[in-house]
MIBA-413144 format. One record per residue: residue number from 1; x negated, z negated, y of N, C-alpha, C in turn. Coordinates in steps of 0.1 Angstrom, whole numbers. Layout:
N
NUM; X; Z; Y; X; Z; Y; X; Z; Y
...
END
This chain:
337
1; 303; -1017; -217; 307; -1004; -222; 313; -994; -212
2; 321; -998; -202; 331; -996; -191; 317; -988; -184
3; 309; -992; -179; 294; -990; -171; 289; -980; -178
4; 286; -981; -192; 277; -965; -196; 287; -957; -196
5; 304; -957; -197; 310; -944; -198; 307; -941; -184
6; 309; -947; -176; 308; -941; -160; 292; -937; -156
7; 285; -941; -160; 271; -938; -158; 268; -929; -164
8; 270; -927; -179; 269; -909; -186; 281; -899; -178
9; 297; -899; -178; 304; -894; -168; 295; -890; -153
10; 294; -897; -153; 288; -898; -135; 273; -881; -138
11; 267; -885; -147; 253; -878; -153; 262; -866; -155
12; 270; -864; -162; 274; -851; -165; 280; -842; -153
13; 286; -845; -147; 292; -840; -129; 281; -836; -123
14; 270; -841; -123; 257; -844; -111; 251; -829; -123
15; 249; -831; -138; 248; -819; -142; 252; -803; -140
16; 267; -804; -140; 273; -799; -138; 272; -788; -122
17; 270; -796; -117; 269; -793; -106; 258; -782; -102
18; 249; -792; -105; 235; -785; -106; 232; -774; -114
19; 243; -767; -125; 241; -757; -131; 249; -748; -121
20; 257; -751; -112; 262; -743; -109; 253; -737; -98
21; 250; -743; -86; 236; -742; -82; 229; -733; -81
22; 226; -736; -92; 213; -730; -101; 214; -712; -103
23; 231; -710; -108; 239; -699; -111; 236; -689; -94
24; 244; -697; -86; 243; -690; -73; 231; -690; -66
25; 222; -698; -71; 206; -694; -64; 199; -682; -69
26; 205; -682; -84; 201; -671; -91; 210; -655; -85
27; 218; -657; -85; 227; -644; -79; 222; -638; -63
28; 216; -649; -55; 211; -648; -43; 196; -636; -43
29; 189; -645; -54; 178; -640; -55; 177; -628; -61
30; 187; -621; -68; 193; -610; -79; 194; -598; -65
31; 203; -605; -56; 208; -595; -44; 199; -593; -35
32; 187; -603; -31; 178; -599; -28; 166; -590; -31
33; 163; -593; -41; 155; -581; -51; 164; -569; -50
34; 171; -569; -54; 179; -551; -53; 181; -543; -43
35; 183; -556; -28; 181; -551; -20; 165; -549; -12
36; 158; -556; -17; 143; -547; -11; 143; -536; -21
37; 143; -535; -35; 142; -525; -42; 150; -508; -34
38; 163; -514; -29; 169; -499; -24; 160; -498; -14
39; 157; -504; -5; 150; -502; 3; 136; -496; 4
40; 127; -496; -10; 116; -493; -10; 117; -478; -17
41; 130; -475; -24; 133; -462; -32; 139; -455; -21
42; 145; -458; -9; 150; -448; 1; 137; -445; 13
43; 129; -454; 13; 116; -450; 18; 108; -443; 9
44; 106; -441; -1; 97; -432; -10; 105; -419; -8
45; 120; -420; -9; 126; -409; -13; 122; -401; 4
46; 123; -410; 13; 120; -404; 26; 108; -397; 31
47; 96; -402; 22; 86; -403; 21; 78; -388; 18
48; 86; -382; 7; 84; -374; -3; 92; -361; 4
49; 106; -365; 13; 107; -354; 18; 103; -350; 29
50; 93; -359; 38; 84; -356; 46; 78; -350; 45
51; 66; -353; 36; 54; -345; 28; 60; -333; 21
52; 72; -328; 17; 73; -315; 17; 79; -311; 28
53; 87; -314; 38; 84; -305; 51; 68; -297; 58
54; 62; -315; 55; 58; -309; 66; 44; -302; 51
55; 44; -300; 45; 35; -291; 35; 41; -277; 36
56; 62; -278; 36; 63; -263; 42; 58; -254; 51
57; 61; -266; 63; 59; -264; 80; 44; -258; 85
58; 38; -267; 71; 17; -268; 76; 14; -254; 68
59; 11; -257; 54; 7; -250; 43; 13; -238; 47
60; 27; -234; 41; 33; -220; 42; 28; -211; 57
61; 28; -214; 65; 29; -206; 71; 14; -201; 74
62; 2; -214; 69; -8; -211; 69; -10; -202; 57
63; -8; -199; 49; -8; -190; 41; -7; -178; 37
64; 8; -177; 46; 13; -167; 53; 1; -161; 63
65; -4; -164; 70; -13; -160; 79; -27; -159; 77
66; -34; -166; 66; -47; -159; 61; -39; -148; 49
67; -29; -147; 45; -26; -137; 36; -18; -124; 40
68; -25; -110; 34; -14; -97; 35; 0; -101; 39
69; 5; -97; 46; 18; -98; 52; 31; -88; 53
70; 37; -82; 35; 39; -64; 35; 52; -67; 46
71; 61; -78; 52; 69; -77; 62; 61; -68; 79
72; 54; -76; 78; 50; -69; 93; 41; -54; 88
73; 39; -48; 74; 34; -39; 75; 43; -24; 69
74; 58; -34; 72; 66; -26; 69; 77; -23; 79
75; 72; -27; 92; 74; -23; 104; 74; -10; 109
76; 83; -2; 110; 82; 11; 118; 87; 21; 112
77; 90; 34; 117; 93; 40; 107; 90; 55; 109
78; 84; 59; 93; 79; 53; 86; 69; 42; 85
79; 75; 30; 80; 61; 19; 81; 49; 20; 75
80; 40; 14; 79; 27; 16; 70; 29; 16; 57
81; 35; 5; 49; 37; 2; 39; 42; 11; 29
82; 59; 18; 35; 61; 31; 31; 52; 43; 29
83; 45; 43; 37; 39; 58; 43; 30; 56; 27
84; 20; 41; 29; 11; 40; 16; 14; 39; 2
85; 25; 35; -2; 34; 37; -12; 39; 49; -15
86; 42; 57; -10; 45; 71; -10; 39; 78; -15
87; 22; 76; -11; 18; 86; -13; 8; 78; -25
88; 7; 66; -31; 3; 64; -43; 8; 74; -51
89; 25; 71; -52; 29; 77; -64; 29; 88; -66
90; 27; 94; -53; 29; 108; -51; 18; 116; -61
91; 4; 108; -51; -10; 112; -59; -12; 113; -76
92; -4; 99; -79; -9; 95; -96; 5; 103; -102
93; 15; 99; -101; 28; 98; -107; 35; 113; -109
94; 32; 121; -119; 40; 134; -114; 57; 130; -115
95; 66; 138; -108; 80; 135; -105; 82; 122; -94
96; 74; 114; -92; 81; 103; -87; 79; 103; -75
97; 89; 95; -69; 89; 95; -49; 93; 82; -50
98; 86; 74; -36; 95; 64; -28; 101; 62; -21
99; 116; 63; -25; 127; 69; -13; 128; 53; -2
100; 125; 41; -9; 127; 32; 4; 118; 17; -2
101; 121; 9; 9; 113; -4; 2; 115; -16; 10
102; 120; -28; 10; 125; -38; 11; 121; -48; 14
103; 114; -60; 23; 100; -70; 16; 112; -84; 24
104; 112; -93; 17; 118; -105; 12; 107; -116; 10
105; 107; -127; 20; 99; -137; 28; 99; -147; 16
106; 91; -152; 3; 92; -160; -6; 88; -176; 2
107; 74; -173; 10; 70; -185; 17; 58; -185; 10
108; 49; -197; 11; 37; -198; 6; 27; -187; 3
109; 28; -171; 10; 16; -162; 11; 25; -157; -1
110; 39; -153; -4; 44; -145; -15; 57; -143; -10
111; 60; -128; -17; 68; -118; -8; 75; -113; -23
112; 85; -106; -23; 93; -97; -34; 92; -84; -22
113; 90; -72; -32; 92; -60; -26; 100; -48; -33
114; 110; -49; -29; 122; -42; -35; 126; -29; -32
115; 117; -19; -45; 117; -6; -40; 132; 3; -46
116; 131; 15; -43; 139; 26; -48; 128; 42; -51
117; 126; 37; -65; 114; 48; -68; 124; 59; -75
118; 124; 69; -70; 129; 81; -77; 122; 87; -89
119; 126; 91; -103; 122; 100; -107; 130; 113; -109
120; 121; 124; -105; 128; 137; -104; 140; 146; -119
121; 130; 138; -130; 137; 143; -138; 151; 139; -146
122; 154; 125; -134; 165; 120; -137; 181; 130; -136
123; 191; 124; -145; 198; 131; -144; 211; 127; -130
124; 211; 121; -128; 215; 113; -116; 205; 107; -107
125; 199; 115; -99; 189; 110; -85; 193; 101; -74
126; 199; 89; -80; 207; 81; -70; 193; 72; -60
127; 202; 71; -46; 192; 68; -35; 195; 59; -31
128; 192; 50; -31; 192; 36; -24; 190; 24; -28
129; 199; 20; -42; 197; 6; -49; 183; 5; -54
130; 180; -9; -56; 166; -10; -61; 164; -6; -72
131; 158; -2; -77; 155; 2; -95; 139; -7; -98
132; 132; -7; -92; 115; -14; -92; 111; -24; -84
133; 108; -34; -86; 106; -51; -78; 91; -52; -81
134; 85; -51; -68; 71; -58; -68; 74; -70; -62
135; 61; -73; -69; 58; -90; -58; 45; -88; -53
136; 41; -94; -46; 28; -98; -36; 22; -110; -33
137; 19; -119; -41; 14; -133; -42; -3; -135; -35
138; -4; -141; -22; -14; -142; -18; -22; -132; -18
139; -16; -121; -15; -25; -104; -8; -18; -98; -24
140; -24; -103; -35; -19; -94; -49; -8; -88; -51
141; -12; -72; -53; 5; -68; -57; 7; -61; -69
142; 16; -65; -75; 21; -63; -90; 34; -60; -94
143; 39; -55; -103; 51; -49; -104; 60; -66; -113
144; 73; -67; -113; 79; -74; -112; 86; -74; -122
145; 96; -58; -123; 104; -56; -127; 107; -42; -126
146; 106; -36; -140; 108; -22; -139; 116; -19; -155
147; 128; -24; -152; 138; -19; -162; 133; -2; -167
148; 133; 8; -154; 137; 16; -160; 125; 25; -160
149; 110; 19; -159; 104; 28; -164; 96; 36; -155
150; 102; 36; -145; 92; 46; -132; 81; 43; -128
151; 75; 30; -128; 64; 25; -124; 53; 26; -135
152; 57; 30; -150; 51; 28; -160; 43; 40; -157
153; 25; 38; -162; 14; 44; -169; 22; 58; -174
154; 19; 67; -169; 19; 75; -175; 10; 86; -180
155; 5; 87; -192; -7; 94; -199; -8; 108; -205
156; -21; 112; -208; -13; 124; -218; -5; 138; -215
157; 0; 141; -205; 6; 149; -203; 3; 164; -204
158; -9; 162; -200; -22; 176; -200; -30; 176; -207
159; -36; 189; -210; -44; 189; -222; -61; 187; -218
160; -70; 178; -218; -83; 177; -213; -92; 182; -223
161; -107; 187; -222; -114; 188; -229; -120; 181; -241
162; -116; 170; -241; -120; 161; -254; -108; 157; -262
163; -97; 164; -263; -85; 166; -270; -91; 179; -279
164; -88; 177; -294; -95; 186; -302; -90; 197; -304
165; -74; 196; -303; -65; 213; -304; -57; 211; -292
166; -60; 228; -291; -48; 235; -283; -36; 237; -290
167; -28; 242; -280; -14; 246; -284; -15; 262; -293
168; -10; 260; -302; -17; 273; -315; -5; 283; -309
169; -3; 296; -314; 8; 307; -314; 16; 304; -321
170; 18; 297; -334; 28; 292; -340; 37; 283; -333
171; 28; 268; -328; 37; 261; -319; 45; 268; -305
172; 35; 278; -300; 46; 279; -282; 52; 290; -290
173; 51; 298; -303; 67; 304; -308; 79; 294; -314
174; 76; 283; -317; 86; 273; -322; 91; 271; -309
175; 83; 267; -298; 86; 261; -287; 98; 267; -280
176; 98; 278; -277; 104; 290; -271; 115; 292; -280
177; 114; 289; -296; 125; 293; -302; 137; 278; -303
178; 127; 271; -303; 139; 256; -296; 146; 256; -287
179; 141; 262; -270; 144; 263; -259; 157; 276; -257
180; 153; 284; -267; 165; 294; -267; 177; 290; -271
181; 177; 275; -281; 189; 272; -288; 195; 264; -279
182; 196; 261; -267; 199; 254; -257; 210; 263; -249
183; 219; 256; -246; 233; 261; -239; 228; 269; -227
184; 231; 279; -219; 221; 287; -209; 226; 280; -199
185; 236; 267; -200; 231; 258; -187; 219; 247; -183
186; 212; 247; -193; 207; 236; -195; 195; 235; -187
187; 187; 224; -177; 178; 227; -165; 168; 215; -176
188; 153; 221; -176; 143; 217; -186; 135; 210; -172
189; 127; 201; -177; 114; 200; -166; 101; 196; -177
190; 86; 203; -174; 82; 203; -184; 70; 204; -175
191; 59; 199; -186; 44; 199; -177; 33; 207; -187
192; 26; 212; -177; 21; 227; -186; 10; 224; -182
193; -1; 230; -195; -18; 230; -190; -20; 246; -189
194; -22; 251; -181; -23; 263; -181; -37; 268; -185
195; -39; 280; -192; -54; 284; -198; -65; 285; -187
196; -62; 294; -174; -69; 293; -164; -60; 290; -151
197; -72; 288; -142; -68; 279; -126; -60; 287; -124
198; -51; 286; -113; -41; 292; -108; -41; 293; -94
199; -43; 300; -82; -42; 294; -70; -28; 288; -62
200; -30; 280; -58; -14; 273; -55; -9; 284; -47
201; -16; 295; -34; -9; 301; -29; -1; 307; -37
202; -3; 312; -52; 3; 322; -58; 13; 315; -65
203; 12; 304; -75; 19; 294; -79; 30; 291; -68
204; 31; 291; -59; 43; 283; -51; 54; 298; -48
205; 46; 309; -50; 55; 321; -49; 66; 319; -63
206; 67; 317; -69; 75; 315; -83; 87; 310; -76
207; 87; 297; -69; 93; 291; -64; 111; 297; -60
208; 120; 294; -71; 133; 306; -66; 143; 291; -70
209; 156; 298; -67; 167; 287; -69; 169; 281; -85
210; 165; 290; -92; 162; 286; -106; 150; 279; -113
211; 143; 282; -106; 127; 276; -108; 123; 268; -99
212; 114; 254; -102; 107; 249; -93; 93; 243; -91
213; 83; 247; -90; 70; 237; -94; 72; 222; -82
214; 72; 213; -97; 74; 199; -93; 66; 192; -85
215; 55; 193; -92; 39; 186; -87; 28; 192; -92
216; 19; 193; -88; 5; 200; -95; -9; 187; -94
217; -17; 191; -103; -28; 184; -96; -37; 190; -92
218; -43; 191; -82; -55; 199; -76; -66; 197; -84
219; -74; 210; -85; -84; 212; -96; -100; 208; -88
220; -105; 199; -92; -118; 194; -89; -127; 192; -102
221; -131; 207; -108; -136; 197; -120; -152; 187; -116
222; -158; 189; -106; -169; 182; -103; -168; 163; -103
223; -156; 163; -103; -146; 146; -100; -144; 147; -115
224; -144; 131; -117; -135; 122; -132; -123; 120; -128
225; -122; 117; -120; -107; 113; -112; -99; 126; -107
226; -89; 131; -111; -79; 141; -103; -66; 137; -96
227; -65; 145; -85; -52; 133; -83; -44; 147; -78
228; -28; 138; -75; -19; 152; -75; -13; 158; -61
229; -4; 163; -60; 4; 165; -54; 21; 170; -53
230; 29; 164; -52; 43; 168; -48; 49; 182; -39
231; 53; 189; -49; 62; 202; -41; 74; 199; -41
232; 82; 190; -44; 92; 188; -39; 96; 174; -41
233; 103; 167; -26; 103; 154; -24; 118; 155; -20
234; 125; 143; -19; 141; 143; -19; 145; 135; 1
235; 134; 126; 1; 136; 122; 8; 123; 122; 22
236; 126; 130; 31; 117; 134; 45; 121; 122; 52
237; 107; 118; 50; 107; 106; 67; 97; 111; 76
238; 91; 125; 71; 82; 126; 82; 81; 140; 77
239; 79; 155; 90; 77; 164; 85; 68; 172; 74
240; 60; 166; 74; 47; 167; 59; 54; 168; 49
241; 67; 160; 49; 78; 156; 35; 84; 168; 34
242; 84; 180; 36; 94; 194; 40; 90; 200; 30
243; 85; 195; 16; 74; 206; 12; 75; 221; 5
244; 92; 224; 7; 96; 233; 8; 96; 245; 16
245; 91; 241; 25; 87; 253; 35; 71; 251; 43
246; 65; 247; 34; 53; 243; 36; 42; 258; 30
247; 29; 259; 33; 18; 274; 30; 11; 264; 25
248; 4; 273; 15; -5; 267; 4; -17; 259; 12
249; -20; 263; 28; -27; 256; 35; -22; 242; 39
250; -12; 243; 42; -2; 233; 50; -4; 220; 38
251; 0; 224; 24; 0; 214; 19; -10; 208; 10
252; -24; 216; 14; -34; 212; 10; -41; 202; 22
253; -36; 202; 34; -36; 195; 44; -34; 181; 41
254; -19; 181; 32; -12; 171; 31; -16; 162; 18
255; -26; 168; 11; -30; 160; -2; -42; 154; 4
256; -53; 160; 9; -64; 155; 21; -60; 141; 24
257; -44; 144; 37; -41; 133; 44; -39; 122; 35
258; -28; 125; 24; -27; 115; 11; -39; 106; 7
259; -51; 114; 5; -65; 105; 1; -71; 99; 10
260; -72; 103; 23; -72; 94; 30; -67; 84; 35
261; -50; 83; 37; -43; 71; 36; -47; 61; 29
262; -47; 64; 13; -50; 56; 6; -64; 53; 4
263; -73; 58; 13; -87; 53; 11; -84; 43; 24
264; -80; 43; 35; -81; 37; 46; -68; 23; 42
265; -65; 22; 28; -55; 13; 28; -50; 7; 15
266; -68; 8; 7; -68; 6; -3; -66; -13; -5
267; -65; -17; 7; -63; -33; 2; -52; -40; -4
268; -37; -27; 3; -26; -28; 0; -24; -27; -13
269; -26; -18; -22; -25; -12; -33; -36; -14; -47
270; -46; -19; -42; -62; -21; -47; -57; -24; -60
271; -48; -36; -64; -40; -45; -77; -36; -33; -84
272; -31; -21; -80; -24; -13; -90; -37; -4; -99
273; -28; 5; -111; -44; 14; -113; -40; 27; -111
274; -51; 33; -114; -51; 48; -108; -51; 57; -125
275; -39; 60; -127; -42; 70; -141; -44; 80; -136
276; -49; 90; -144; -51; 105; -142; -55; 113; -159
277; -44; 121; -158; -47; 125; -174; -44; 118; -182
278; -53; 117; -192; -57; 105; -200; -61; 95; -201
279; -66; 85; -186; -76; 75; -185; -71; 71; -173
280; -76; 58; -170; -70; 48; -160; -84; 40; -158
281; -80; 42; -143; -91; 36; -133; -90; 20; -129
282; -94; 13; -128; -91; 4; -116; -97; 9; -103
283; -86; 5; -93; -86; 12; -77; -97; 7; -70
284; -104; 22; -70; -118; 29; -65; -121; 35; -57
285; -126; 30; -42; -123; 37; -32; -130; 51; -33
286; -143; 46; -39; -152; 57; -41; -147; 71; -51
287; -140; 70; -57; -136; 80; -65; -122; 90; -56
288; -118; 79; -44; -108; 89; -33; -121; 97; -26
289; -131; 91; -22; -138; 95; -12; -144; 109; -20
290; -147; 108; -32; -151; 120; -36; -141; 131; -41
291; -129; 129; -42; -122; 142; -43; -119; 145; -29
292; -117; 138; -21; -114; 138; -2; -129; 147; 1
293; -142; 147; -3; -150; 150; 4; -152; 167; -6
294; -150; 165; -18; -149; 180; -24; -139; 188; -23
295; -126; 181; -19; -116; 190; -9; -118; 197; 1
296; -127; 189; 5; -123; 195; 21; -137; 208; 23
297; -148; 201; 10; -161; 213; 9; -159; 225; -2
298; -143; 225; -1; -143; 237; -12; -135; 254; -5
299; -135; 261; -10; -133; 267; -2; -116; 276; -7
300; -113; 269; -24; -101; 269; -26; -96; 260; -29
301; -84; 261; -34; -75; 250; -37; -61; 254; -50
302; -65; 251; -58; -61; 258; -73; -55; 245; -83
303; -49; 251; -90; -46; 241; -104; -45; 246; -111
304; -48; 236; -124; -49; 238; -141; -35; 232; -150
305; -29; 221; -141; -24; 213; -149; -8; 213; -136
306; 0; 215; -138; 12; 210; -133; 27; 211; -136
307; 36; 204; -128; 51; 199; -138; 60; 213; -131
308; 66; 214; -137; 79; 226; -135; 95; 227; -139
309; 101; 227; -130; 112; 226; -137; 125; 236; -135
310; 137; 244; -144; 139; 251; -140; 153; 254; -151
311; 163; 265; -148; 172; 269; -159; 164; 273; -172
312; 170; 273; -183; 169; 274; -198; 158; 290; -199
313; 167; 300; -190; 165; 315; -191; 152; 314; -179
314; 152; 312; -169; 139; 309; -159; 125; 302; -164
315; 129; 293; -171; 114; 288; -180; 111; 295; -190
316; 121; 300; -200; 115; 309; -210; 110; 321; -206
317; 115; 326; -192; 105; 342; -185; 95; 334; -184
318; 91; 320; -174; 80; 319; -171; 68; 320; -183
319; 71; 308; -190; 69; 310; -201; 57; 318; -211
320; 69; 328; -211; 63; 343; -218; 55; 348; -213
321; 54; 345; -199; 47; 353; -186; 32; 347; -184
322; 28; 336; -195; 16; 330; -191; 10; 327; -203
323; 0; 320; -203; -9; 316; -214; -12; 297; -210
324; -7; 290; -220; -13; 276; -218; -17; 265; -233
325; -22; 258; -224; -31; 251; -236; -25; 242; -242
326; -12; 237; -230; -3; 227; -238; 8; 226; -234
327; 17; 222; -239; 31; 224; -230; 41; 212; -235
328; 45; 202; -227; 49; 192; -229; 66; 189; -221
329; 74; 189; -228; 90; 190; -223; 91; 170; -219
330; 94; 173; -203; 96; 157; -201; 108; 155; -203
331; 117; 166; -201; 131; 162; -200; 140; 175; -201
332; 151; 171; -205; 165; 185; -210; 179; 179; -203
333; 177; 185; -194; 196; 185; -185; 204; 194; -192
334; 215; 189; -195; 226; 205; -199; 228; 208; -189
335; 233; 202; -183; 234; 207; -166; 227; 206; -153
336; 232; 208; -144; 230; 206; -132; 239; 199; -125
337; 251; 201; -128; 264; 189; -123; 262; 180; -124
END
């Protein structure tokens, strides 16, 4: 009996033992595994930030370089970029200017371009902060962000021939009798179809400290396409920009130059559209080329359609002093302060 307690005893120890063993071979092999495992997750992780280096390092800059680049074409001053942007808005946009413009390196063939677009008929013409964010994604350029509206389509303004009524004698006597109930501080800006062409030499004589013609569009009726021009800009980067002391030659010079800019630079801008009047183009070189080539084969230079702006008592002379087909109020300042 003495012999099997010690022979079972003896079995249980030798068991014993061997569980423990067992325990620490298992813990060995636990710390081994976790440690190849860190080891294979700090190489992937290393792995991964390789392959995006070097996809930044490779790709991006190749990107950058088969694609438009508006930093290097916003070099100089005025830079290309400016000079072509300027005179888009100039052309399409009545009131609006591009007082500056900003271009910000995204990487991979994409840019932010952070402009400062004026409109004239604001009541605070502040200069400098951004108000309009394009981007430029692999050459494409698109608007981003335009809280306040300046970049927006604008239609309608003028009266075209497939518009079924004119402005009757009832309406421009309401009109005029609205405009009288207005404080005689009040500075109006307003866009007029006038009954017949007007020559701009004679149109720019109006021109006094109370009165201003804003923009016109030059009259081509042989073109679908009309595009404009700016009589007064806020911001000169180049003397063309003066257009206050400019001759009705001088700045038919400068609408010319305008169509051609943007014909010679339509890759920049191609993404945007071209409204005029009523209707909107997509950007057509051929439609610059032909008001650029009936410009320059005409032998005047007139308009039907343009913006004006001026005191309460100076629009209603003008006013009374003309005949138009339609007359559209963009905006009412009380003041001028």
């Amino acid at each position: 009996m003495k012999e099997m307690e010690k022979e079972r005893k003896l079995e249980q120890e030798l068991q014993a033992m061997g569980m423990d063993q067992d325990a620490d071979f298992d813990r060995q092999i636990e710390q081994m595994i976790n440690k190849k495992i860190r080891k294979i997750a700090l190489k992937s992780a290393i792995s991964v930030v390789l392959a995006a280096v070097v996809i930044f390092l490779g790709v991006s800059p190749l990107l950058n370089l088969c694609n438009m680049n508006p930093q290097k074409l916003n070099e100089g001053n005025p830079s290309r970029l400016l000079s072509v942007m300027r005179a888009y808005y100039e052309t399409m946009y009545p009131y609006r200017e591009v007082y500056g413009i900003e271009v910000e390196k995204e990487g991979f063939g994409c840019y932010t371009l952070n402009m400062n677009l004026l409109d004239h008929t604001e009541e605070d013409l502040v200069i400098g902060p951004t108000n309009v964010t394009m981007e430029m994604k692999w050459g494409k350029l698109s608007v981003a962000n335009d809280s306040g509206g300046r970049a927006r389509i604008l239609l309608g303004a003028f009266y075209t021939e497939d518009q079924e009524e004119k402005l009757t004698r009832k309406e421009f006597a309401s009109l005029l009798s609205e405009i009288e109930k207005l404080p005689q501080s009040s500075y109006l800006y307003l866009s007029l179809s006038d009954q017949k062409t007007r020559k701009v030499e004679d149109l720019i004589k109006q021109n006094s400290d109370d009165f201003q013609i804003e923009w016109l569009q030059v009259y081509e009726p042989q073109c679908d396409f009309q595009a404009g021009l700016s009589l007064n800009l806020s911001a000169a980067t180049k003397e063309s920009d003066k257009r206050g002391e400019m001759s009705a030659g001088e700045l038919r010079q400068v609408y010319l130059e305008n169509l051609e800019l943007l014909e010679e630079n339509i890759e920049i801008w191609e993404d945007l559209d071209m409204p005029s009047n009523d209707s909107v183009w997509r950007s057509d070189k051929t439609l610059l080329e032909e008001l650029e080539e009936a410009g320059n084969s005409s032998d005047t230079f007139e308009t039907k359609h343009y913006c004006v702006s001026g005191s309460r008592d100076a629009v209603l002379s003008y006013l009374r002093s003309g005949s138009f087909e339609r007359i559209l109020v963009d905006n009412v300042r009380f003041s001028r302060l």
